[in-house]
OpenMM code with the backbone's topology and positions (N, CA, C; nanometers):
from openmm import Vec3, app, unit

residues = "UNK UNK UNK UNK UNK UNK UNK UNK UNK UNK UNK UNK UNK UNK UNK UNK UNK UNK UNK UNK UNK UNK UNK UNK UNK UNK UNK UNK UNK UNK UNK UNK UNK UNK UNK UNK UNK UNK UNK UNK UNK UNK UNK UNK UNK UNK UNK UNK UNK UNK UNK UNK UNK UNK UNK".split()
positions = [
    Vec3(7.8825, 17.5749, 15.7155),
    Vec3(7.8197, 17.4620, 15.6498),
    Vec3(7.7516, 17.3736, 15.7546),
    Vec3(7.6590, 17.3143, 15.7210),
    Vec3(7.5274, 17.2621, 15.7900),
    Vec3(7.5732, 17.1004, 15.7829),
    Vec3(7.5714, 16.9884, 15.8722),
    Vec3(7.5709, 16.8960, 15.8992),
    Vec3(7.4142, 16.8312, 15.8345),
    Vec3(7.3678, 16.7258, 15.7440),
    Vec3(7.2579, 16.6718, 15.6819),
    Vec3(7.3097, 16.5250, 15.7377),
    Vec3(7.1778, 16.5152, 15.7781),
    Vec3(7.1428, 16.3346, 15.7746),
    Vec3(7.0371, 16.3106, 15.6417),
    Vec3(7.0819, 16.2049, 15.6184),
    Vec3(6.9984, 16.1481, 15.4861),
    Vec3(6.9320, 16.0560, 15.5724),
    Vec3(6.7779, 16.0474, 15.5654),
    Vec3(6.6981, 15.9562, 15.5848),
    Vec3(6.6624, 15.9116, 15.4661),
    Vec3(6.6653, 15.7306, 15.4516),
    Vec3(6.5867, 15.6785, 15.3196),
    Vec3(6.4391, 15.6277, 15.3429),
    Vec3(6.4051, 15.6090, 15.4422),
    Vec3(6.2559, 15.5597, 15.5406),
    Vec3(6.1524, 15.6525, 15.5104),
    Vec3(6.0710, 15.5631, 15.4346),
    Vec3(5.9215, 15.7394, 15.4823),
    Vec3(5.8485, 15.7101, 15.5840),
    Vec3(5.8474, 15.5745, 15.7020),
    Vec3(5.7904, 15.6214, 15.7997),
    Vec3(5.9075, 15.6793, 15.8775),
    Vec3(6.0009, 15.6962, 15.8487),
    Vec3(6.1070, 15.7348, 15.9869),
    Vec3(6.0541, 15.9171, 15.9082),
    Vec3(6.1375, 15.9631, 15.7909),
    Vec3(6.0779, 16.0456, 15.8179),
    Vec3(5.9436, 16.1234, 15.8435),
    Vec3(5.8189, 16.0654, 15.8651),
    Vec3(5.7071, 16.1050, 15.8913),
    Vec3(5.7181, 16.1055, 16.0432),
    Vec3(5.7810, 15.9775, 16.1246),
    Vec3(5.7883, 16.0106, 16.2978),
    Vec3(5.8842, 16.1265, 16.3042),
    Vec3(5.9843, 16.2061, 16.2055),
    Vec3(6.0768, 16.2632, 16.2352),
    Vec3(5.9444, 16.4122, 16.2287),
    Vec3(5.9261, 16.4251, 16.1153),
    Vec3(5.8002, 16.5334, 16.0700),
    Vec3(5.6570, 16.5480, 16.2070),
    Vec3(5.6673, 16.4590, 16.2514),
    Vec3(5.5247, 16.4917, 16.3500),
    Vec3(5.6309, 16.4911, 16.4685),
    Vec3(5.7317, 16.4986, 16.4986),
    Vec3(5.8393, 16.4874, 16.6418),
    Vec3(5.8965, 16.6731, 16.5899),
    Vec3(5.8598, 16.8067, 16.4728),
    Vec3(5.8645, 16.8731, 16.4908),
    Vec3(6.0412, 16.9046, 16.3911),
    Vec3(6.0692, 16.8343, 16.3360),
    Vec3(6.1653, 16.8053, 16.2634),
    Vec3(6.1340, 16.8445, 16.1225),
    Vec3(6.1698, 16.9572, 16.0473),
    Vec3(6.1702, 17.0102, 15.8846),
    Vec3(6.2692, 16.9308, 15.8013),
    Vec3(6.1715, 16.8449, 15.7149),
    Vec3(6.2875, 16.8086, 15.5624),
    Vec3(6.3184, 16.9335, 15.4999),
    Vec3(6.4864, 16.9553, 15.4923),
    Vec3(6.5608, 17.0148, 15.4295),
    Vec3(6.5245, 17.0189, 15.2410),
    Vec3(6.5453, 16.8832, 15.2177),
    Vec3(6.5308, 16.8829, 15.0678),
    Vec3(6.4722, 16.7342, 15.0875),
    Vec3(6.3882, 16.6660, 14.9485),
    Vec3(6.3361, 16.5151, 14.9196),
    Vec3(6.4010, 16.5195, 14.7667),
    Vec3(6.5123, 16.4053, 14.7585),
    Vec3(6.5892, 16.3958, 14.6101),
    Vec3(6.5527, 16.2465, 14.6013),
    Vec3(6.5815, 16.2427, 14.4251),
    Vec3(6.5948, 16.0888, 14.3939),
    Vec3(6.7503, 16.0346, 14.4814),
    Vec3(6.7142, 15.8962, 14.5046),
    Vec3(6.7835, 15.7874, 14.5232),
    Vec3(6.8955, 15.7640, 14.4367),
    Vec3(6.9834, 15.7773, 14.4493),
    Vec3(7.0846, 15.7656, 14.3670),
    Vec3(7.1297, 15.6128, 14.2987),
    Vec3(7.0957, 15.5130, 14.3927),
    Vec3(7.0940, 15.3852, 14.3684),
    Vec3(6.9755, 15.3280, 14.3191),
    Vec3(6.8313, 15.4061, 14.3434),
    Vec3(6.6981, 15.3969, 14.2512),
    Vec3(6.6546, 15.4552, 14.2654),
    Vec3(6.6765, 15.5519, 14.1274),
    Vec3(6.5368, 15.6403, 14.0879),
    Vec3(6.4026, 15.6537, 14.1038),
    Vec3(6.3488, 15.5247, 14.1317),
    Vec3(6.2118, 15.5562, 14.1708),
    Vec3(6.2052, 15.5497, 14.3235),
    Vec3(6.3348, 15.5598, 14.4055),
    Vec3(6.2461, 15.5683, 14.5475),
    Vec3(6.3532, 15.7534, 14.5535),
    Vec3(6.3059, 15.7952, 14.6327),
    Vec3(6.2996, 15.9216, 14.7599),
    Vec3(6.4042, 15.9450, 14.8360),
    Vec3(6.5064, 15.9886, 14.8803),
    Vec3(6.5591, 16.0094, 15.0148),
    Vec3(6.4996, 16.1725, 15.0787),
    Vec3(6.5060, 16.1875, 15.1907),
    Vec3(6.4889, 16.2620, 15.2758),
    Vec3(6.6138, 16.3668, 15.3367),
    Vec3(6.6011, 16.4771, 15.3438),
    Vec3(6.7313, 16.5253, 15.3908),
    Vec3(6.6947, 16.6060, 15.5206),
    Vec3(6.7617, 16.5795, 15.6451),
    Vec3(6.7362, 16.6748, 15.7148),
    Vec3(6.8617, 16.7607, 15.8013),
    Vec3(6.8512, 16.8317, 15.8811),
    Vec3(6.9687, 16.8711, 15.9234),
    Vec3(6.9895, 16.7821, 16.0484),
    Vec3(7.1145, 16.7579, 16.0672),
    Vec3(7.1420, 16.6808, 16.2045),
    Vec3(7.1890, 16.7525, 16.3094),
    Vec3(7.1410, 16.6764, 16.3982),
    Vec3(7.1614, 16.7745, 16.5375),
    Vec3(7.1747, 16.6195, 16.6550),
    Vec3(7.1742, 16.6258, 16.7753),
    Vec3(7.1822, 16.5608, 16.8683),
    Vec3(7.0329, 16.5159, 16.8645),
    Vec3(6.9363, 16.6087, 16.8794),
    Vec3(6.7724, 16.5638, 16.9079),
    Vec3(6.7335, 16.4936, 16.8077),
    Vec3(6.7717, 16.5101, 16.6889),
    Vec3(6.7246, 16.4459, 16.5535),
    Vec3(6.7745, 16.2439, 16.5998),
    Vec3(6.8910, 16.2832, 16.6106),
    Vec3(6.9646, 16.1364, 16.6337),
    Vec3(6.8864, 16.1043, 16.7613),
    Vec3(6.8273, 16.1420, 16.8956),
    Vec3(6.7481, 16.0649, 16.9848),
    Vec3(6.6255, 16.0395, 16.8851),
    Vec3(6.5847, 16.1337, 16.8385),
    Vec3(6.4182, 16.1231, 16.8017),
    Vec3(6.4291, 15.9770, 16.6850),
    Vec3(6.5325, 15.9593, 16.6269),
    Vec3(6.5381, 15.8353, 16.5701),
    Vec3(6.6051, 15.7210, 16.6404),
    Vec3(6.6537, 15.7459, 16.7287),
    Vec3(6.6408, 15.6507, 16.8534),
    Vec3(6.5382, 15.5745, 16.8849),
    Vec3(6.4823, 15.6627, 16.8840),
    Vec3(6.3151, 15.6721, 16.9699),
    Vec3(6.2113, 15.5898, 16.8870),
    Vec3(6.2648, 15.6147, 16.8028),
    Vec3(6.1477, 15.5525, 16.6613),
    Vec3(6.1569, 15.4281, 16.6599),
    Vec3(6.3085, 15.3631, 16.6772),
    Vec3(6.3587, 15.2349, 16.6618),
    Vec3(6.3552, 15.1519, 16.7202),
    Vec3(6.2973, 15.1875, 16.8619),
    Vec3(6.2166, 15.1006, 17.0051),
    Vec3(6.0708, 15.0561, 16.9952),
] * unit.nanometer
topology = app.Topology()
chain = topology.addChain("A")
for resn in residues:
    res = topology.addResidue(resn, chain)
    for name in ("N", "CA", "C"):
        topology.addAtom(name, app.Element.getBySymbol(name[0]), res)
């Protein structure tokens, strides 16, 4: 079984997407339906590359 980070951000995941990073799955929000979450797999590089974003 695969370790997922949930991103709720669409610019985080778009710096995650051009840093070479594949969304897993895009589901409704469980707390609101009309927004998005992002799923990706987590790894060590994923967690710098959103490091990185946050500077």
């Amino acid at each position: 079984m695969r370790n997922i980070r949930v991103v709720h951000s669409l610019a985080l995941m778009m710096h995650l997407v051009r840093n070479g990073f594949a969304v897993i799955k895009v589901i409704d929000s469980f707390t609101d339906k009309n927004l998005k979450v992002f799923l990706f797999e987590d790894s060590e590089e994923l967690k710098d590359c959103m490091i990185r974003f946050k500077k």
